[in-house]
C-alpha positions in Angstrom: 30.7 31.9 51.8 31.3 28.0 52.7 27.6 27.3 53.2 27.0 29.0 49.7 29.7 26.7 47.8 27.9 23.9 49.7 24.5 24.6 48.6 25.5 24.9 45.3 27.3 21.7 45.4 25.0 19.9 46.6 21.9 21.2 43.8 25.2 20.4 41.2 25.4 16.6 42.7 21.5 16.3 43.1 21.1 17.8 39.6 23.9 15.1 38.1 22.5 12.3 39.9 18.8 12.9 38.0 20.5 13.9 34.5 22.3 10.5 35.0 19.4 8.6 36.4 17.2 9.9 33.0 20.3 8.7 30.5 20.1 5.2 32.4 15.8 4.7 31.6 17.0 5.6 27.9 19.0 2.7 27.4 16.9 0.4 29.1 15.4 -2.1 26.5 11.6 -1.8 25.3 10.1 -5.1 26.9 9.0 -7.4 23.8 6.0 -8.6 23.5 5.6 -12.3 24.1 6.4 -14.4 21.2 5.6 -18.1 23.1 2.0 -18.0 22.9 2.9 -18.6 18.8 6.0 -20.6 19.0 4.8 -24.2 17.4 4.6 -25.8 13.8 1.2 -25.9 11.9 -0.3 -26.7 9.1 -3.3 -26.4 6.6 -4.5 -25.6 3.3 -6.9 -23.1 1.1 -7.8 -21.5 -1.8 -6.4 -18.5 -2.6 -8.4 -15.6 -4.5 -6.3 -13.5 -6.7 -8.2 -9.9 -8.1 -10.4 -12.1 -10.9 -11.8 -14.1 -8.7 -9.9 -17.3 -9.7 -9.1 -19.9 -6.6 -6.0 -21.5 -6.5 -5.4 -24.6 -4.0 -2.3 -24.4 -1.6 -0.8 -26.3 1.0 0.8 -24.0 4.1 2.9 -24.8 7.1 4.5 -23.0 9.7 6.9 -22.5 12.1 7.5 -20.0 14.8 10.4 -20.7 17.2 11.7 -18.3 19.5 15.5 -17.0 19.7 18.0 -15.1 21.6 16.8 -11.4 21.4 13.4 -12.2 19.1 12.3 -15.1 17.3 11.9 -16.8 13.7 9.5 -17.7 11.2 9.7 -20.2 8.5 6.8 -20.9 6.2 6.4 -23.1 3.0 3.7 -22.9 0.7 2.8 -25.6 -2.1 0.4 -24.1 -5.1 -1.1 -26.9 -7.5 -1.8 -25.4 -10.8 -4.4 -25.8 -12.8 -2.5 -27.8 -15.5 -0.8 -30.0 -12.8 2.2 -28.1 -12.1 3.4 -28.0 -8.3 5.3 -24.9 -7.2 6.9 -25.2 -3.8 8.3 -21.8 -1.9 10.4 -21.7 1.5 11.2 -18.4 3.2 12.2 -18.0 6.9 13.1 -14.8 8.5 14.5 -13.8 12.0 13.0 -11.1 13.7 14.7 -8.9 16.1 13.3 -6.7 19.3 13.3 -3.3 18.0 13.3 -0.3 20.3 9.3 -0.4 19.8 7.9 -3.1 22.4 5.2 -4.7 20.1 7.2 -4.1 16.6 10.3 -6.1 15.0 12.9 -5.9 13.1 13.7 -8.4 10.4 17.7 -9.9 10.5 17.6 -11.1 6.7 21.4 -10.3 5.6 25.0 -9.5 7.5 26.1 -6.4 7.0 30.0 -5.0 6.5 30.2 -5.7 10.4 28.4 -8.6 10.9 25.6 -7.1 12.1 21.8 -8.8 10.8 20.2 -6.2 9.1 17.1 -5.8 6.8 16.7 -6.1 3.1 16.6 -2.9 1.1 13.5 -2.0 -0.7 15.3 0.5 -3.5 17.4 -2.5 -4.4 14.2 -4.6 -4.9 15.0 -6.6 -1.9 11.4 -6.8 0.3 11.7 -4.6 3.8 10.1 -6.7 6.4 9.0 -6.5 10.0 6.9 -7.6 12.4 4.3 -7.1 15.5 2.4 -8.5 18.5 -1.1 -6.6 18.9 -2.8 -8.7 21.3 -3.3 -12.3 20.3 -2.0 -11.8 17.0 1.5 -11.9 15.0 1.6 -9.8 11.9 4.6 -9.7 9.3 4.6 -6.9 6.7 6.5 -7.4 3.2 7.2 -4.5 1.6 8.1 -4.1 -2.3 9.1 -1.4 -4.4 9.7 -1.9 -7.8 11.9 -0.7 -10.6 8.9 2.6 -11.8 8.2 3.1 -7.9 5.6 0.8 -8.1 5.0 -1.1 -4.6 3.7 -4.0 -3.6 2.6 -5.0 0.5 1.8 -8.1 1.7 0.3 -8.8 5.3 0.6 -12.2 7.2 -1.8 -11.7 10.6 -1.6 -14.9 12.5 -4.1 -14.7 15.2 -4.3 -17.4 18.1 -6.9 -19.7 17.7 -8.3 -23.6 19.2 -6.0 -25.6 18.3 -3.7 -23.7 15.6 -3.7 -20.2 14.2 -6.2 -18.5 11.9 -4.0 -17.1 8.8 -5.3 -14.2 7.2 -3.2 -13.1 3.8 -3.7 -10.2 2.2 -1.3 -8.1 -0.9 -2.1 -5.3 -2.3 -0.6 -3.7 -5.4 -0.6 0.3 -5.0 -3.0 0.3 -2.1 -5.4 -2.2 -4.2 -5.8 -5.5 -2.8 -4.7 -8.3 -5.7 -4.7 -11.6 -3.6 -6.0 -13.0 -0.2 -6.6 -15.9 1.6 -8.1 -17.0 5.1 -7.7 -20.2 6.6 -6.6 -22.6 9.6 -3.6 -24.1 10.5 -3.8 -26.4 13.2 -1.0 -27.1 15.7 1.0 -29.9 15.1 
Protein backbone atom coordinates (compact mmCIF):
# COMPACT_ATOMS: atom_id res chain seq x y z
CA UNK A 1 0.00 0.00 0.00
CA UNK A 2 3.05 2.54 0.65
CA UNK A 3 4.36 2.26 -2.90
CA UNK A 4 0.70 3.06 -4.08
CA UNK A 5 0.39 6.31 -1.81
CA UNK A 6 3.81 7.09 -3.39
CA UNK A 7 2.92 6.76 -6.86
CA UNK A 8 0.12 8.72 -6.56
CA UNK A 9 2.05 11.34 -4.80
CA UNK A 10 4.33 11.62 -6.88
CA UNK A 11 1.75 11.92 -10.42
CA UNK A 12 -0.10 14.62 -7.73
CA UNK A 13 3.39 16.75 -7.34
CA UNK A 14 4.39 16.09 -11.11
CA UNK A 15 0.85 17.05 -12.16
CA UNK A 16 0.97 20.45 -9.74
CA UNK A 17 4.31 21.39 -10.85
CA UNK A 18 2.89 21.51 -14.82
CA UNK A 19 -0.54 23.12 -13.78
CA UNK A 20 1.74 25.73 -12.02
CA UNK A 21 4.38 25.94 -14.65
CA UNK A 22 1.20 26.74 -17.43
CA UNK A 23 -0.33 29.57 -14.89
CA UNK A 24 3.34 31.15 -14.81
CA UNK A 25 3.59 31.33 -19.21
CA UNK A 26 0.06 33.13 -18.73
CA UNK A 27 1.28 35.98 -16.93
CA UNK A 28 4.25 36.37 -18.72
CA UNK A 29 4.04 39.69 -20.83
CA UNK A 30 3.42 39.70 -24.79
CA UNK A 31 6.84 41.03 -26.07
CA UNK A 32 6.09 44.60 -27.75
CA UNK A 33 6.97 45.29 -30.77
CA UNK A 34 9.82 47.76 -31.17
CA UNK A 35 8.83 51.29 -31.00
CA UNK A 36 12.75 52.83 -31.54
CA UNK A 37 12.98 52.37 -35.17
CA UNK A 38 10.07 55.47 -35.01
CA UNK A 39 11.09 57.38 -32.00
CA UNK A 40 12.37 60.96 -33.61
CA UNK A 41 10.57 64.38 -34.57
CA UNK A 42 9.65 65.16 -38.27
CA UNK A 43 8.17 67.23 -40.30
CA UNK A 44 6.47 68.12 -43.61
CA UNK A 45 3.59 69.38 -45.38
CA UNK A 46 0.64 68.50 -48.12
CA UNK A 47 -2.47 68.89 -49.44
CA UNK A 48 -5.20 67.27 -48.15
CA UNK A 49 -8.25 65.91 -50.40
CA UNK A 50 -11.53 65.95 -48.66
CA UNK A 51 -14.58 63.73 -50.64
CA UNK A 52 -15.13 66.82 -53.48
CA UNK A 53 -12.02 66.82 -54.50
CA UNK A 54 -10.95 70.18 -52.83
CA UNK A 55 -7.04 70.46 -51.59
CA UNK A 56 -6.33 71.99 -48.59
CA UNK A 57 -2.55 72.99 -47.63
CA UNK A 58 -1.15 71.81 -44.17
CA UNK A 59 1.79 71.86 -42.27
CA UNK A 60 2.52 68.40 -40.00
CA UNK A 61 5.05 67.46 -37.45
CA UNK A 62 5.72 64.70 -35.31
CA UNK A 63 6.94 63.19 -32.46
CA UNK A 64 7.36 59.68 -31.33
CA UNK A 65 9.28 59.13 -28.05
CA UNK A 66 9.37 56.10 -26.25
CA UNK A 67 8.27 55.49 -22.43
CA UNK A 68 8.20 53.20 -19.56
CA UNK A 69 5.88 50.29 -20.73
CA UNK A 70 5.01 51.80 -24.44
CA UNK A 71 5.57 55.08 -25.98
CA UNK A 72 3.94 58.52 -27.13
CA UNK A 73 2.94 60.38 -30.00
CA UNK A 74 2.37 64.06 -30.30
CA UNK A 75 1.44 65.56 -33.63
CA UNK A 76 0.39 69.17 -34.74
CA UNK A 77 -1.10 70.09 -37.82
CA UNK A 78 -1.42 73.75 -39.24
CA UNK A 79 -4.37 74.09 -42.13
CA UNK A 80 -4.28 77.55 -44.11
CA UNK A 81 -7.72 78.31 -45.40
CA UNK A 82 -8.62 79.45 -48.32
CA UNK A 83 -9.66 82.92 -47.01
CA UNK A 84 -6.42 83.30 -44.99
CA UNK A 85 -7.47 81.82 -41.82
CA UNK A 86 -4.77 79.47 -39.89
CA UNK A 87 -6.11 76.67 -37.70
CA UNK A 88 -3.53 75.12 -35.50
CA UNK A 89 -4.38 71.50 -33.72
CA UNK A 90 -2.11 69.54 -31.00
CA UNK A 91 -3.01 66.14 -29.85
CA UNK A 92 -0.50 63.66 -28.07
CA UNK A 93 -1.43 60.29 -26.84
CA UNK A 94 0.45 57.64 -24.74
CA UNK A 95 0.15 54.24 -25.84
CA UNK A 96 0.44 51.25 -23.62
CA UNK A 97 1.72 47.43 -24.40
CA UNK A 98 -1.45 45.57 -24.48
CA UNK A 99 -1.60 41.86 -24.01
CA UNK A 100 -1.41 41.66 -27.97
CA UNK A 101 2.47 41.94 -28.97
CA UNK A 102 2.05 44.23 -32.08
CA UNK A 103 -1.30 46.18 -30.72
CA UNK A 104 -1.58 49.16 -28.06
CA UNK A 105 -3.49 50.58 -25.84
CA UNK A 106 -4.09 54.27 -25.68
CA UNK A 107 -3.58 55.92 -21.81
CA UNK A 108 -5.71 59.25 -22.61
CA UNK A 109 -7.57 59.82 -19.05
CA UNK A 110 -7.04 58.53 -15.17
CA UNK A 111 -9.53 56.57 -14.09
CA UNK A 112 -11.26 56.31 -10.27
CA UNK A 113 -7.90 54.53 -9.42
CA UNK A 114 -5.44 56.21 -11.18
CA UNK A 115 -5.11 53.95 -13.60
CA UNK A 116 -4.58 55.48 -17.66
CA UNK A 117 -7.23 54.31 -19.48
CA UNK A 118 -8.96 54.94 -22.93
CA UNK A 119 -11.54 57.38 -24.03
CA UNK A 120 -15.04 56.21 -24.36
CA UNK A 121 -16.66 56.11 -27.72
CA UNK A 122 -20.59 56.18 -26.42
CA UNK A 123 -19.67 59.35 -24.61
CA UNK A 124 -18.25 60.86 -27.94
CA UNK A 125 -14.84 60.62 -26.62
CA UNK A 126 -12.52 58.91 -29.77
CA UNK A 127 -11.35 55.16 -28.74
CA UNK A 128 -7.75 54.93 -29.92
CA UNK A 129 -4.98 52.39 -30.32
CA UNK A 130 -2.23 51.45 -31.96
CA UNK A 131 0.14 48.85 -33.93
CA UNK A 132 3.53 47.73 -35.24
CA UNK A 133 3.07 45.52 -38.61
CA UNK A 134 6.45 45.46 -39.91
CA UNK A 135 8.02 48.80 -40.63
CA UNK A 136 5.03 50.64 -39.97
CA UNK A 137 3.13 52.40 -36.87
CA UNK A 138 -0.55 52.69 -37.36
CA UNK A 139 -3.01 54.74 -34.86
CA UNK A 140 -6.70 54.10 -35.24
CA UNK A 141 -9.38 56.92 -34.05
CA UNK A 142 -12.49 55.75 -33.60
CA UNK A 143 -15.80 57.98 -33.36
CA UNK A 144 -19.29 57.29 -32.69
CA UNK A 145 -21.64 59.88 -32.75
CA UNK A 146 -24.82 61.06 -31.15
CA UNK A 147 -27.43 58.78 -34.16
CA UNK A 148 -24.70 55.81 -34.09
CA UNK A 149 -23.06 57.36 -36.81
CA UNK A 150 -19.13 56.65 -36.77
CA UNK A 151 -16.34 58.02 -37.97
CA UNK A 152 -12.44 56.21 -38.33
CA UNK A 153 -9.47 57.68 -39.00
CA UNK A 154 -6.07 55.85 -39.78
CA UNK A 155 -2.55 57.35 -39.26
CA UNK A 156 0.04 54.48 -40.99
CA UNK A 157 3.50 55.82 -40.48
CA UNK A 158 5.72 53.69 -42.46
CA UNK A 159 9.72 53.93 -42.17
CA UNK A 160 11.17 55.57 -44.86
CA UNK A 161 14.98 57.47 -46.15
CA UNK A 162 15.25 59.94 -44.08
CA UNK A 163 11.71 60.41 -42.29
CA UNK A 164 8.43 58.60 -42.47
CA UNK A 165 5.88 58.39 -45.27
CA UNK A 166 2.31 59.51 -43.65
CA UNK A 167 -0.52 58.05 -45.15
CA UNK A 168 -4.06 59.57 -43.66
CA UNK A 169 -7.14 58.25 -44.31
CA UNK A 170 -11.07 58.90 -42.54
CA UNK A 171 -13.79 57.46 -43.49
CA UNK A 172 -17.38 58.28 -42.50
CA UNK A 173 -19.60 54.95 -42.32
CA UNK A 174 -17.12 52.84 -44.10
CA UNK A 175 -16.86 55.75 -46.98
CA UNK A 176 -13.63 57.46 -47.19
CA UNK A 177 -14.21 61.48 -46.77
CA UNK A 178 -10.54 62.78 -46.49
CA UNK A 179 -6.91 61.61 -47.15
CA UNK A 180 -3.62 62.59 -47.50
CA UNK A 181 -0.08 61.08 -48.40
CA UNK A 182 3.09 62.70 -47.78
CA UNK A 183 6.76 62.90 -46.19
CA UNK A 184 8.04 63.87 -43.15
CA UNK A 185 11.58 64.06 -42.95
CA UNK A 186 13.57 63.41 -39.69
CA UNK A 187 14.65 66.21 -37.98
Amino acid sequence: MGKLVQTYFLKYIVFSLGFLFLIALSGVPVQAADISPFVGDYVGSASVVDDDGTETPRDMSVSIHEMKNGFNISWTTTTYKADGRIKEQKFSIDFKQSDRADVFSAAMKRNVFGHEVPLDPMQGEPFVWGRIQGDTLTVFSLFIGETGDYELQQFDRTLADGGLDLSFSRFRNGEKSRSVETFLKKQ
